[in-house]
C-alpha positions as CSV (number, residue, x, y, z in Angstrom):
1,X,0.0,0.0,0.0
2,X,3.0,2.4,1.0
3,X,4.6,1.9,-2.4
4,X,1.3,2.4,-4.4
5,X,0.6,5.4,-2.7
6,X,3.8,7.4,-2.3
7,X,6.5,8.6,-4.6
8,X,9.0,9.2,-1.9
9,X,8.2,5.9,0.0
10,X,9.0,3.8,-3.6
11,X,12.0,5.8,-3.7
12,X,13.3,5.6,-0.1
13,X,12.3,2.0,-0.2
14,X,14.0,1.2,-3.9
15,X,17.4,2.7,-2.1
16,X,17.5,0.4,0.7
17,X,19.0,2.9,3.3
18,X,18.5,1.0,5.9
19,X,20.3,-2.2,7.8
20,X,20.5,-4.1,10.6
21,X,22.9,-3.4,13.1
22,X,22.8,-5.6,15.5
23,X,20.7,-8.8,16.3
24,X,20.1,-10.1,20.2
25,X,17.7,-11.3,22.7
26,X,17.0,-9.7,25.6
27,X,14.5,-10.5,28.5
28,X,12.0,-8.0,29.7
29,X,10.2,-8.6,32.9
30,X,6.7,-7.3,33.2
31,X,4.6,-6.7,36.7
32,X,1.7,-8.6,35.1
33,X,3.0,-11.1,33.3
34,X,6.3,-11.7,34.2
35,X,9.3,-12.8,31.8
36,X,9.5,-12.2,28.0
37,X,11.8,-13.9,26.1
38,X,12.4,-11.5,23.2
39,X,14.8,-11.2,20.1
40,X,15.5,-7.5,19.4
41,X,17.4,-6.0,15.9
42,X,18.2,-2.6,15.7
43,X,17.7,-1.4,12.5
44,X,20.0,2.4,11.6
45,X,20.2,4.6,9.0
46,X,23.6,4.6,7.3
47,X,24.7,7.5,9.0
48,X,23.1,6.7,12.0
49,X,21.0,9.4,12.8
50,X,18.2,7.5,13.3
51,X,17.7,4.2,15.2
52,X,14.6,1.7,15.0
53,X,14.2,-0.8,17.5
54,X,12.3,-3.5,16.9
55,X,11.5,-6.4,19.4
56,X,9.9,-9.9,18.6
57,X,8.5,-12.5,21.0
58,X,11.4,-14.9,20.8
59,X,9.4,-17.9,22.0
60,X,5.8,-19.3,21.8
61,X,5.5,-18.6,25.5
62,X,6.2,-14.9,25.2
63,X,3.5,-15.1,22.6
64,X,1.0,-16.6,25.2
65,X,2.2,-13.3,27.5
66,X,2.2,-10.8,25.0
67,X,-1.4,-11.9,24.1
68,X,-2.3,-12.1,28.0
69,X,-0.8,-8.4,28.0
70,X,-3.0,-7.4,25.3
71,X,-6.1,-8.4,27.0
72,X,-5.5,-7.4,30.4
73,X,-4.4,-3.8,29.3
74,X,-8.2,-3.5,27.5
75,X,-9.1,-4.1,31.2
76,X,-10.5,-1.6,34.1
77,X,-8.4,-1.6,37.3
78,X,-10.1,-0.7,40.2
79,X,-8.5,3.0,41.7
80,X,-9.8,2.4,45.2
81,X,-12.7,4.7,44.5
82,X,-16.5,3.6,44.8
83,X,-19.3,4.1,42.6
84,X,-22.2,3.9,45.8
85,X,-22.8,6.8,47.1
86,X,-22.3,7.1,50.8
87,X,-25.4,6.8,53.0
């Protein structure tokens, strides 16, 4: 869609401008959910004025968390505050 849609994105992309770095896997520890396993590439410009990093579940159990994650953040957390009025 980008390349259909965009002149400079066609060109920017045709150039390839962009590698990898550095490849790794690092392990991020959530309250909620605990450990994630992940595999992280940092993607730079050739002069590297820009960075992009980009993070992967590594395993299927960081998947399984991840999706846990997903769920429990469309979820309301109680603030300590109560909705009945005092009597």
């Amino acid at each position: 869609r980008l390349r259909a849609a965009s002149a400079d994105f066609r060109r920017l992309w045709a150039e390839h401008e962009v590698a990898v770095r550095r490849a790794d896997r690092k392990t991020l520890l959530h309250p909620q959910v605990g450990s994630l396993l992940m595999d992280c590439e940092t993607l730079v410009t050739p002069d590297q004025g820009q960075q992009l990093l980009v993070l992967t579940p590594a395993d299927a159990e960081t998947r399984e968390r991840l999706e846990l994650l997903r769920v429990l953040g469309t979820q309301e957390f109680p603030t300590g505050a109560t909705d009945t009025p005092p009597r």
